[in-house]
C-alpha positions in Angstrom: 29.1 -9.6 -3.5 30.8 -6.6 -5.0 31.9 -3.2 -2.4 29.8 -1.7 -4.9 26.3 -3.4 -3.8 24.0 -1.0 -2.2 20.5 -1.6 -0.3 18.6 -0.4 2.2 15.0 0.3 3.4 12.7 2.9 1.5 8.9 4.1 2.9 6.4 5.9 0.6 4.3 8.5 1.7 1.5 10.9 0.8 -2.1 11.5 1.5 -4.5 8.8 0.1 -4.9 8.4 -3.2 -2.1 10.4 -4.6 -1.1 6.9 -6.1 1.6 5.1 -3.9 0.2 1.6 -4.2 0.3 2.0 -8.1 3.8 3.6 -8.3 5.2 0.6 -5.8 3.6 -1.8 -8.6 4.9 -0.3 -11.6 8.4 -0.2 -9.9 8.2 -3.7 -8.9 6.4 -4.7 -12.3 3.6 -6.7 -10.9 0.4 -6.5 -8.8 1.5 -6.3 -4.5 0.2 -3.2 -2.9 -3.8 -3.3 -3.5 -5.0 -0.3 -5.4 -8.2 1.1 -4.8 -9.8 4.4 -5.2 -11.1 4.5 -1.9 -8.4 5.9 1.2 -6.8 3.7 3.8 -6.8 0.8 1.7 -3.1 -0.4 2.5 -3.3 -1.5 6.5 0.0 -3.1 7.3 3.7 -2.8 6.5 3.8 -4.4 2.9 7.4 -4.8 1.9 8.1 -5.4 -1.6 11.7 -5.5 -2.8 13.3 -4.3 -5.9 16.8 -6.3 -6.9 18.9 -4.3 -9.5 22.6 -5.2 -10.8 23.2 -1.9 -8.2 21.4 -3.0 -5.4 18.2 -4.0 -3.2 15.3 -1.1 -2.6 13.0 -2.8 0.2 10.2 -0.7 0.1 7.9 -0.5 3.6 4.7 0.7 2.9 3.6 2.8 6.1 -0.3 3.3 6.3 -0.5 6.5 5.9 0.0 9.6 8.0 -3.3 11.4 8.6 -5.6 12.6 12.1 -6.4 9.2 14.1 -10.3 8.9 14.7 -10.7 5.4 16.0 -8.0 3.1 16.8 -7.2 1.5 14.1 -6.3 5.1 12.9 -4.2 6.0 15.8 -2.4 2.2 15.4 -1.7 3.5 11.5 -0.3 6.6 12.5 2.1 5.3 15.2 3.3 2.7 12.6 3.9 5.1 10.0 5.5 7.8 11.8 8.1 5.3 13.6 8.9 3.8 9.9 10.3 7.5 8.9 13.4 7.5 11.8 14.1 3.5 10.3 14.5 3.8 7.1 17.1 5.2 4.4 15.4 6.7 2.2 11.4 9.0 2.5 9.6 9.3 -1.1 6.9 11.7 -0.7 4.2 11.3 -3.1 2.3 14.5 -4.1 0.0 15.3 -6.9 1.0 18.0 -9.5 -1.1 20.8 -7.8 0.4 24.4 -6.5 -2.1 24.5 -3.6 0.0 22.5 -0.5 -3.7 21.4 1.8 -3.7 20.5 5.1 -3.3 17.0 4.8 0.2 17.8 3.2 0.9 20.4 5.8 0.8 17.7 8.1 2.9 15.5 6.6 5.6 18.2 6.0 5.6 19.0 9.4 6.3 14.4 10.7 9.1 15.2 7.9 10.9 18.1 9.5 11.2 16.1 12.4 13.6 13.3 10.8 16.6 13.3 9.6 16.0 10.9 6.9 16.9 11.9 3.2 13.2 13.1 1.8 12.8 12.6 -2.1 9.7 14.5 -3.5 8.1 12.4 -6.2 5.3 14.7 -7.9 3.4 12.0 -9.7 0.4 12.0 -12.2 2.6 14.4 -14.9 0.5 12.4 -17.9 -2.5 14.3 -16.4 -0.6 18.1 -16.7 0.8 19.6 -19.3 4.7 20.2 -19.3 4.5 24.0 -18.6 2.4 23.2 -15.5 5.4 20.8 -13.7 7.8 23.7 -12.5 5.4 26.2 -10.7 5.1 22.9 -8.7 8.2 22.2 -7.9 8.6 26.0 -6.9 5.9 26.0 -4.5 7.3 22.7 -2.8 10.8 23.6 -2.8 10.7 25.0 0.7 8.4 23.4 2.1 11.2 20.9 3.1 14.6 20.7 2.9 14.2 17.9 -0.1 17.7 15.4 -1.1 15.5 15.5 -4.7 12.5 16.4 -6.6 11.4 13.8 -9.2 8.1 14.0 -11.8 7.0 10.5 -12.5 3.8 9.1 -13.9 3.0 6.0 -11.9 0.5 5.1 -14.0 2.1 4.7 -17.5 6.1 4.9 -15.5 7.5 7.9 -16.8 10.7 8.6 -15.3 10.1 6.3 -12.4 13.9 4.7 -13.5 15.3 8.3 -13.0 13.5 7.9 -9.5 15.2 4.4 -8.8 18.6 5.9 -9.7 18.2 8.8 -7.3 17.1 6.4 -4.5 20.1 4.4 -4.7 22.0 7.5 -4.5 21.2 7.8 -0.7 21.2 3.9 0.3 24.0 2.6 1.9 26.7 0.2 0.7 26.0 -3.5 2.0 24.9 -7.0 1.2 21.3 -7.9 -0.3 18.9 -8.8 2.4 16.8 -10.9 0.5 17.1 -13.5 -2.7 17.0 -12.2 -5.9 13.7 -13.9 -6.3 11.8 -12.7 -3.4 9.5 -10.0 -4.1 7.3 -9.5 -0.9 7.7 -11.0 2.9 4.2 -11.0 3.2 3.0 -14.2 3.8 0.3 -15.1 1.1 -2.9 -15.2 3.4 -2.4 -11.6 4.4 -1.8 -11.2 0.3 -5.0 -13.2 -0.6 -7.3 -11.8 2.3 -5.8 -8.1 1.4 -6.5 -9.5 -2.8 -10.4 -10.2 -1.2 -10.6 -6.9 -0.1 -9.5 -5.3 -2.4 -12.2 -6.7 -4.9 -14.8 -5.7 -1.8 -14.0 -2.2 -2.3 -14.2 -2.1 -6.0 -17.6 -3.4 -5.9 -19.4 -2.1 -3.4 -20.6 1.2 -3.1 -19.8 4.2 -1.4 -21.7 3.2 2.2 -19.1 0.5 3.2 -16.1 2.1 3.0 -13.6 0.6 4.9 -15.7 -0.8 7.6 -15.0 -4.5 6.3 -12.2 -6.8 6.7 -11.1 -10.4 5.4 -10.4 -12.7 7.5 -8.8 -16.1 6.1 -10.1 -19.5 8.0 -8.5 -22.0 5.8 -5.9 -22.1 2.8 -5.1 -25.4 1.9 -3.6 -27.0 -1.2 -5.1 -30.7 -2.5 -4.3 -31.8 -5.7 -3.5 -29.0 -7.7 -6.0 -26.9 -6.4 -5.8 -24.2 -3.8 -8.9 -24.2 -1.6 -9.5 -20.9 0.0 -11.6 -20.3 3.2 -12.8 -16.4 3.8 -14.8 -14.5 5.6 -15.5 -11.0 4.6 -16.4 -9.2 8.1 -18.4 -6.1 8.6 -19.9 -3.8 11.0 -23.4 -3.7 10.4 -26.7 -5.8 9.6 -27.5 -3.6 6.8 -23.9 -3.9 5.4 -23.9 -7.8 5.0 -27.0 -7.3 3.2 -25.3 -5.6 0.9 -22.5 -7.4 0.1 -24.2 -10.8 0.0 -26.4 -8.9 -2.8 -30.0 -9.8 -4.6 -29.6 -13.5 -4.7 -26.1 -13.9 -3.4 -25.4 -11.8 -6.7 -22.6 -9.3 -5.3 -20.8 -11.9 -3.1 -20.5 -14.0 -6.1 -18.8 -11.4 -8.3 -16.7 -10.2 -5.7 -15.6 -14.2 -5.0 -15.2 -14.5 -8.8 -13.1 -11.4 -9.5 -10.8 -12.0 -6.4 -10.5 -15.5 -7.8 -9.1 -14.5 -11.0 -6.2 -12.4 -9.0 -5.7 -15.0 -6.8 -4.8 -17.6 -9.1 -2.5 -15.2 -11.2 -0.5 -14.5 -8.3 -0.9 -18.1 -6.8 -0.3 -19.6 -10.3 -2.7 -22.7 -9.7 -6.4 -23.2 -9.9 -8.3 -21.5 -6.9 -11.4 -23.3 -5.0 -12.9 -19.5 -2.9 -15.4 -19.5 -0.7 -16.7 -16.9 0.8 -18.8 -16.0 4.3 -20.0 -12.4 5.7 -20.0 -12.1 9.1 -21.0 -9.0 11.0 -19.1 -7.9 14.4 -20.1 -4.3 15.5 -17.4 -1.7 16.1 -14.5 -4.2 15.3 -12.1 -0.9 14.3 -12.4 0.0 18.0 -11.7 -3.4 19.5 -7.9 -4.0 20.3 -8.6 -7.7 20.4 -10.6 -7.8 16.9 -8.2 -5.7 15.0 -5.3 -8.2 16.4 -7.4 -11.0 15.4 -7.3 -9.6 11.6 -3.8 -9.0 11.5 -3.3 -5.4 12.9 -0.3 -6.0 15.4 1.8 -3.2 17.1 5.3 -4.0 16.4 7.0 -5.2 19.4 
């Protein structure tokens, strides 16, 4: 390994929906970090790596910062805002807007509290027009005392290789952490169950927001084929109603579209089944949420 080699640990930020999940897979060039349009949709610490000729850019997704309601909120929070003091590099994502809300008031005030390098990535510049871009960056110049302020367009990747370069600007020099060919350490349940969820959200409609999770019971290979175990778990009656659907109709779309992912990411021939269970209030219960992955960090 050359002196030269650089890598280190990078978190993304910004209030839900401003794109992070879709920026992390156009940098990483292929489907990770779920993307849906509803908020809270990434729960744990995904960690998708990014290996250059310069370097390694581990990227740790933090839920994201906003006001705790349950505790599954206040369990996101304290994740995400112990993930700003560890790592090398904060990219904030904001949308090209002058107006700076609340939620991003917030978030400026966890970021004058570290000491971490801050890069402001504006994103979504294919949806302003040129002219638009700079009144931006005036009004968030100050808002934080910023190492750099990037324009990207997630979506179609404008820029987002200026935005690498200026990462690896602040990482440190040191060895690679991870093989060249390792793109994510989470273990492919938590990948297929998040995968299931994902399709969930697409399908359903606004009345179930996040009040479901996936819980994987079996994930077993025979011959070829991967056969896949899961139960979708929500907190009402009414709600598995729903997603079971007229005639097992919705359950069977949102098995067959998770399927497709699935096998493109697993590369083999999937066997899904799905269940719906209903537990009441499990976003409240401390035993529930550990039971579906949500773990405090020793």
């Amino acid at each position: 390994m050359n002196n030269h080699y650089k890598s280190g640990f990078v978190t993304l930020i910004g209030r839900p929906n401003v794109g992070k999940s879709t920026l992390m897979n156009q940098l990483i060039g292929q489907k990770i970090a779920i993307t849906s349009n509803k908020p809270q949709t990434t729960r744990n610490r995904i960690q998708t790596i990014l290996t250059t000729e310069e370097g390694q850019i581990v990227f740790v997704d933090t839920p994201g910062i906003h006001k705790a309601k349950n505790k599954l909120g206040e369990y996101m929070v304290n994740v995400a805002e112990r993930t700003l003091k560890e790592v090398d590099v904060i990219l904030w994502l904001v949308e090209p807007a002058t107006f700076i809300g609340a939620g991003e008031q917030h978030i400026a005030d966890q970021l004058r509290r570290v000491n971490t390098p801050v890069i402001l990535v504006i994103n979504k510049i294919d949806s302003v027009k040129k002219e638009e871009i700079l009144p931006v960056i005036a009004a968030y110049k100050d808002v934080c005392d910023f190492a750099e302020i990037v324009p990207v367009s997630a979506r179609n990747g404008d820029n987002t290789d200026e935005l690498v370069r200026e990462i690896f600007k602040y990482l440190p020099y040191g060895p690679q952490f991870y093989d060249e060919d390792t793109v994510t350490d989470q273990p492919e349940r938590q990948i297929v169950a998040e995968l299931i969820r994902e399709k969930a959200l697409h399908s359903l409609q606004e009345e179930i927001p996040h009040g479901i999770a996936v819980a994987i019971d079996r994930m077993q290979k025979k011959n070829k084929i991967m056969h896949i175990d899961a139960t979708i778990i929500c907190e009402r009656d009414s709600h598995k109603g729903i997603i079971i659907g007229k005639q097992g109709n919705m359950l069977k779309k949102i098995g067959s579209t998770a399927r497709y992912e699935i096998e493109k990411m697993l590369d083999c021939q999937v066997n899904l089944k799905l269940w719906v269970k209903v537990k009441k209030d499990w976003r409240d219960s401390e035993f529930l949420m550990k039971n579906f992955g949500y773990r405090e960090e020793e």
